[in-house]
C-alpha positions in Angstrom: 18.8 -31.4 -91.2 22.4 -30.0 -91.6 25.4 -30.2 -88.6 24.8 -26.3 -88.5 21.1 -25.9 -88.2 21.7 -28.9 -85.4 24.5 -26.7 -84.0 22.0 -24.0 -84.0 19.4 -25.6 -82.6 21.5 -26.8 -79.7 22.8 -23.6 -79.1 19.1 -22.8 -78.2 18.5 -25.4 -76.3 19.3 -24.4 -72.1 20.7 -27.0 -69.8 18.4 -27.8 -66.7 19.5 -27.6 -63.4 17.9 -29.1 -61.1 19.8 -29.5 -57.8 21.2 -25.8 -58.1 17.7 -24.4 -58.4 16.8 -26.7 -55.7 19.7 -25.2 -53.9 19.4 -21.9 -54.2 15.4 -22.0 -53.7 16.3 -23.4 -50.3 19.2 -20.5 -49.6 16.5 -17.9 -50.5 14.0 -19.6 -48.0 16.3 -19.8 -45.6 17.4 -15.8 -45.7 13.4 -14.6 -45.4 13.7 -17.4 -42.7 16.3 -16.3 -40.6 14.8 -12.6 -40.9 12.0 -13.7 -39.0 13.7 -15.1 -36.6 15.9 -12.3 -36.0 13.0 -10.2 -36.0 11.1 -11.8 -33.2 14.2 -11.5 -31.1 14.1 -8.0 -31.2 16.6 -7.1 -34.6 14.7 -4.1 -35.9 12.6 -4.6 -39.3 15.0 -2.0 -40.9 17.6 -4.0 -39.8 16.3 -7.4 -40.7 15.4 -5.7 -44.2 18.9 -4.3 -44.9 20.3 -8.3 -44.5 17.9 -9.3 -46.4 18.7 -7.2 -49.6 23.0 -7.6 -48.9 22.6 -11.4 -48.9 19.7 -11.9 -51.2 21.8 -9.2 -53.8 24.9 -11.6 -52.8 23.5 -14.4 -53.9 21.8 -13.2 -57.3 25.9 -12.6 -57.8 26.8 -15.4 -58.4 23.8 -17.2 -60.1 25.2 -17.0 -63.2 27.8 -19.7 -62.3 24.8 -22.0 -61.2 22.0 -21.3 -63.3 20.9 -20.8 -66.9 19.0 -17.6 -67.7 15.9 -18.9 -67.8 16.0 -20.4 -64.5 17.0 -17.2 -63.2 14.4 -15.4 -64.5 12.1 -17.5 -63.5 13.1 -17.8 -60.1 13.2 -14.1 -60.1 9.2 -14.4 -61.1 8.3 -16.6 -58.2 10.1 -14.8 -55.6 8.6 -11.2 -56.3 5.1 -13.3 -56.5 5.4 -14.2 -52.8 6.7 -11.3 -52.0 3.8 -9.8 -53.5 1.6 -12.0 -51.6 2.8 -11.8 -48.3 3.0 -8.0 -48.6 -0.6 -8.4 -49.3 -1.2 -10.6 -46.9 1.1 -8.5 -44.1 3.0 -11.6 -43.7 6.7 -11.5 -43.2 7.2 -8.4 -41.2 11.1 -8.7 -41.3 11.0 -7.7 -45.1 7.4 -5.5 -44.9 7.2 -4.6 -41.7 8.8 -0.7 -41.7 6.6 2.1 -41.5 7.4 3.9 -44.6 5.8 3.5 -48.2 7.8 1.3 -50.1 7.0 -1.2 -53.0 11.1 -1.9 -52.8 11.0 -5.3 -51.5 8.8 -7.0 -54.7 10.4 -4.9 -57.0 14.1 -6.2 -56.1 14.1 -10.0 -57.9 12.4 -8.0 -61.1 15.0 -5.3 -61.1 17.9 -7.9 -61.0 15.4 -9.9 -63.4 16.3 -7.4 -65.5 20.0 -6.7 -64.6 20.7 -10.6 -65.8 18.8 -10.0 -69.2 20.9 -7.2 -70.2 24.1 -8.5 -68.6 23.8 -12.0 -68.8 27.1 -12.6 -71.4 29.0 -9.7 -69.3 29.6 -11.7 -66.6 32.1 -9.4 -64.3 29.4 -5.7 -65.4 27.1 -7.8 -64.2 28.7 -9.4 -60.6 29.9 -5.3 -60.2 26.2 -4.2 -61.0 24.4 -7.0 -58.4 27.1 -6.1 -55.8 27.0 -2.5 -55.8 23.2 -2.4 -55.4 23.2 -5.2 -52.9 25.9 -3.5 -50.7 26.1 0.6 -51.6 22.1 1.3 -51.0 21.2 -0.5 -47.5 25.2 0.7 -46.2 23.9 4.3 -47.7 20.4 3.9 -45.8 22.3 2.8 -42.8 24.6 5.9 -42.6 21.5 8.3 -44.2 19.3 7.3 -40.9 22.6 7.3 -38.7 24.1 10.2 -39.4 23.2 14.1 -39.5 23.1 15.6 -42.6 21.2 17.8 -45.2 18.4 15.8 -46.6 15.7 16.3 -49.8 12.5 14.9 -51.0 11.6 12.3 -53.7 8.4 11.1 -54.3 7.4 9.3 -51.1 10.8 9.9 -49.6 13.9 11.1 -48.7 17.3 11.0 -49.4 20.3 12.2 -47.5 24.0 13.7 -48.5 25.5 11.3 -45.9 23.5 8.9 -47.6 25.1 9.3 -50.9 28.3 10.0 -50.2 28.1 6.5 -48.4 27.0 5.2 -51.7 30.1 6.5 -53.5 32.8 5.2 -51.2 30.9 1.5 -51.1 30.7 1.7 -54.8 34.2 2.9 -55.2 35.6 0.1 -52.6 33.8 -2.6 -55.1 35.3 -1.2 -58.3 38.5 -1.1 -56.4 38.8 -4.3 -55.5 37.4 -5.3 -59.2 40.1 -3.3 -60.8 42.9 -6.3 -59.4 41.2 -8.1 -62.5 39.0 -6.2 -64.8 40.9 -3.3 -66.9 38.8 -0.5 -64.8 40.5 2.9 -64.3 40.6 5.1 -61.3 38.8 7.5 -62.9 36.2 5.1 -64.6 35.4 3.9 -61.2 34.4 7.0 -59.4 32.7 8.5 -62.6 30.9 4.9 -61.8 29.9 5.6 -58.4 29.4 9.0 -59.3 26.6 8.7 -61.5 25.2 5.6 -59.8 24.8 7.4 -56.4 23.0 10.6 -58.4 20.5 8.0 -59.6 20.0 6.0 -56.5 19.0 9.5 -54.9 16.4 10.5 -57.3 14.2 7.7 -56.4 11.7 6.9 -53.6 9.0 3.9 -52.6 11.8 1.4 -53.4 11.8 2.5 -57.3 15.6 2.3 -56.6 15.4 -1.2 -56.5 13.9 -1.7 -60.3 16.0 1.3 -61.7 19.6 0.8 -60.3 20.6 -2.9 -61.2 20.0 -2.7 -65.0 21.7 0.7 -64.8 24.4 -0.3 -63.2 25.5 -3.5 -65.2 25.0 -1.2 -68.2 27.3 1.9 -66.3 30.1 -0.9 -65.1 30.0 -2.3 -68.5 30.5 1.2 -70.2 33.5 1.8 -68.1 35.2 -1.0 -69.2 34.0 -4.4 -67.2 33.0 -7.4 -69.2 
């Protein structure tokens, strides 16, 4: 065989790691665990839900840095199958436990399944995609619940201007704070948060969760982040 078809074949070849997927296996386990605890002593399921998706979003971040894509996506597999299974089971209360409708909680690991796949060689559209949907939506749910304001329907739900407007200034804060090192202009940024908040109010039953990480690694990417 040629150097280049070796150089090729290399190139296809991903490096295993082992302790980091060991590691981060064990953070994810010990976030659903820690919700539970909370839970029992008294932290509301919406609550306990909302940490949940901040630091599980958090630490999808920065997986890229530890893992290949393949491990991710795996990972990603495994943890929407048992959180399939204990929805089905009505285990884990501090992730299934509200009384709305929602499928949002399974579909989260496949919609930043997805996220990596298109982003996975864009590394800062990607960290800017993650973070936005792991901080913007459960600070806009928080201030939608919270605070007065007109609200509409989407299928199996609702959605609030408080809500979004929430959404923008979060999303706006992260690109903000991005722009100190990716070229991102003002203007980029809010037409980013902009158009991220319009689609993160369209959707109900936790579709939000599947729909907004690819779209927004492919939206941060557009405005300039690489």
């Amino acid at each position: 065989m040629s150097p280049l078809k070796d150089s090729c074949a290399c190139c296809l070849v991903e490096r295993v790691h082992p302790a980091e997927l060991v590691a981060v296996a064990a953070a994810v386990g010990a976030l659903f665990a820690s919700a539970e605890v909370l839970r029992r002593r008294g932290v509301s399921t919406d609550a306990t839900r909302r940490y949940t998706h901040a630091t599980g979003g958090t630490i999808a971040a920065v997986l890229p840095a530890l893992l290949s894509l393949g491990e991710y996506l795996g990972l990603a597999l495994v943890v929407a199958a048992v959180l399939a299974w204990t929805r089905a089971r009505g285990l884990l209360g501090s992730v299934h436990g509200v009384a709305r409708p929602t499928l949002g909680a399974t579909l989260f690991p496949l919609g930043l399944a997805i996220a990596a796949t298109l982003a996975w060689s864009h590394p800062i559209a990607y960290w800017l995609g993650v973070m936005t949907f792991a901080l913007a939506d459960p600070m806009a749910a928080t201030v939608g619940e919270r605070v007065g304001s007109p609200r509409w329907r989407v299928w199996r739900g609702t959605k609030s201007v408080a809500g979004s407007l929430t959404f923008v200034g979060v999303a706006l804060l992260i690109g903000l704070v991005a722009s100190l090192w990716a070229p991102l202009g003002l203007l980029a940024i809010v037409g980013v948060a902009l158009i991220l908040s319009v689609i993160e109010g369209l959707f109900g039953f936790g579709l939000d969760n599947l729909v907004l990480p690819p779209i927004a690694v492919l939206v941060w990417r557009a405005a300039g982040a690489d």
